[in-house]
Structure formats: C-alpha cells, structure tokens
C-alpha positions as CSV (number, residue, x, y, z in Angstrom):
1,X,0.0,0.0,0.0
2,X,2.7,2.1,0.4
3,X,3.2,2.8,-3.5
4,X,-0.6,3.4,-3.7
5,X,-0.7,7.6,-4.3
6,X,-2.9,10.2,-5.5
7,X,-2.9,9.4,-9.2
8,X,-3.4,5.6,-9.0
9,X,-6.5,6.4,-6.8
10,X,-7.6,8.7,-10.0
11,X,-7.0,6.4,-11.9
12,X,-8.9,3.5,-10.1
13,X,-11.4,6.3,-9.5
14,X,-11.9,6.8,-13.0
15,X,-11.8,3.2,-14.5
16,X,-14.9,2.5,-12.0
17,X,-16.8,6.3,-13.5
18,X,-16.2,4.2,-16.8
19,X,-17.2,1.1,-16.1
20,X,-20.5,2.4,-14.4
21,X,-21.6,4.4,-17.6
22,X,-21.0,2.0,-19.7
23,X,-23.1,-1.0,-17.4
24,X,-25.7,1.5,-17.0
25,X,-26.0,2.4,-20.9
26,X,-26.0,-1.0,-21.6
27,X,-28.6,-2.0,-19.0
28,X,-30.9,1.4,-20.8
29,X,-30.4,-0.1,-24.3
30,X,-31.5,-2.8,-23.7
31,X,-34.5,-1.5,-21.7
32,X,-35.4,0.4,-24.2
33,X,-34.8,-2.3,-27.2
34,X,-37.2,-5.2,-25.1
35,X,-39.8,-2.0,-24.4
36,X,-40.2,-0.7,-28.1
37,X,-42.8,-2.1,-30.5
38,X,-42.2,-4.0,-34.1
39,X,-43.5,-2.0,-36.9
40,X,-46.9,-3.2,-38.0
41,X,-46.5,-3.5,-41.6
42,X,-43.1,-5.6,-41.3
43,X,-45.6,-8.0,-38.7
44,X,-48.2,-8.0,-41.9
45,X,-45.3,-9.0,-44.6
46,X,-44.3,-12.0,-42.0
47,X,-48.0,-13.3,-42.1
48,X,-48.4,-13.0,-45.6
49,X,-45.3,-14.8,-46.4
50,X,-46.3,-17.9,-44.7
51,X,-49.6,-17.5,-46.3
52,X,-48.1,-17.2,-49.7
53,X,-46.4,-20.4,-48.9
54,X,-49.9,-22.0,-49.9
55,X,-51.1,-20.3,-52.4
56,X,-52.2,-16.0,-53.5
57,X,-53.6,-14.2,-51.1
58,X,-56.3,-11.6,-52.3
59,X,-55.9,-8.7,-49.7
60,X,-54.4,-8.2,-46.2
61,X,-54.8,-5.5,-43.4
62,X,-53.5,-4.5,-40.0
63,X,-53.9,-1.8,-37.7
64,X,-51.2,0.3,-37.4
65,X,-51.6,0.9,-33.6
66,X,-51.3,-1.6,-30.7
67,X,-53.7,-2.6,-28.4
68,X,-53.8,-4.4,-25.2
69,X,-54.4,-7.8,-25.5
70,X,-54.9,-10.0,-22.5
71,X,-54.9,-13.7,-23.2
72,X,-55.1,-16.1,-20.1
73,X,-52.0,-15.1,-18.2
74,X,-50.6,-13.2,-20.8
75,X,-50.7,-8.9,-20.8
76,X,-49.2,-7.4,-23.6
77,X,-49.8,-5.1,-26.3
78,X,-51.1,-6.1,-29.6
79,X,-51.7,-6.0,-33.6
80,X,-55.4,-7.0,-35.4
81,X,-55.1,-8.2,-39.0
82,X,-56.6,-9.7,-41.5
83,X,-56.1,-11.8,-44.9
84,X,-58.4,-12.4,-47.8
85,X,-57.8,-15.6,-50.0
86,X,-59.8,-18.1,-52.5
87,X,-60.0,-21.4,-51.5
88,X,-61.9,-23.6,-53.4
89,X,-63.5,-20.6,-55.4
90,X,-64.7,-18.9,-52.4
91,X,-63.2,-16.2,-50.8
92,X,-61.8,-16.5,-47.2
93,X,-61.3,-14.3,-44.6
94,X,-58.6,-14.8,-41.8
95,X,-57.9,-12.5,-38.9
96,X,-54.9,-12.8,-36.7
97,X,-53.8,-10.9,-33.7
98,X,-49.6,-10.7,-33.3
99,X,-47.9,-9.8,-30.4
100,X,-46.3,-6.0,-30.8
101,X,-42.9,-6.7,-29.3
102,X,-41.8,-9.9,-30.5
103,X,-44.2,-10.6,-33.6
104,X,-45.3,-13.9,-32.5
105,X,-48.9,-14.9,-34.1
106,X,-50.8,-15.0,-30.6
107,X,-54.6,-16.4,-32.2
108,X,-55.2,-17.1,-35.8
109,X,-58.7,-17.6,-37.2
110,X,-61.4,-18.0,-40.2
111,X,-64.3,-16.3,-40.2
C-alpha cells in the first residue's frame, strides 16, 4: 500500500466512473430495445409470407396501432389483421392478432 498515491486512486477512480456508464448504458439499451414495439406493416409482410407459402392471397390489413391484449396469463400489447384468400373458389377471410414486441402470431382464425 505504500506505493498506492494520488494518481493511481484517479485512476482507479476513473476506471470504475467508466465502467459504471458503460453498465448502465448497456442496462438502458437494452431496456429500451425489449420496451419498443415492431412495426406493424413488417408484422403484416411476416403473415403473408407464410400464407403465400400455400397459395395468392387476395388482400391483407392490419392496424397500425397496438392494443392491449390480454390472453389467459398473458398482458401485452397487440396487432389485429386480416387476410383475404380463394380457396376452393370462395373467398376466405382470416384474422390474426400478433404480439407487438416480438411478432409472434398469438390467435389465428377464419371467419
């Protein structure tokens, strides 16, 4: 301890100052990356990719804005869509509901 002085304690001093801004803007970023919302339309290209995958799809829809969605134990804020397809020369509508944040198809269904 006895070659410990005034600039290694600055120096010590300042490596923790350091390290503490950069653990705290890590721990923001990736607050603020979990907390932020996918865009809507790129939610609506997913869906009617994989329904493409069987076959033309006539129309699709989504609304822009999220909602909050409550299914079972699950809270979190959601999308409403929709796609429009023939199948067996009749036209078929399906409405989905996706998960804002991660983009995950919670309910899919015919009407």
């Amino acid at each position: 301890m006895d070659n410990f002085n005034k600039r290694d304690a600055l120096i010590l001093s300042g490596l923790t100052i350091l390290f503490a801004g950069f653990t705290t803007g890590w721990f923001a970023r990736r607050f603020l990356v979990e907390n932020q919302t996918i865009n809507a339309d790129d939610i609506l290209d997913d869906v009617k990719e994989q329904f493409l995958q069987e076959g033309p799809i006539e129309g699709s829809w989504i609304e822009l804005n999220s909602t909050p969605v409550q299914k079972e134990a699950l809270h979190t804020d959601a999308y409403y869509g929709g796609i429009s397809r023939y199948e067996k020369s009749e036209l078929v509508q399906y409405e989905f509901i996706a998960d804002a944040y991660t983009g995950s198809i919670l309910d899919i269904y015919k009407l």
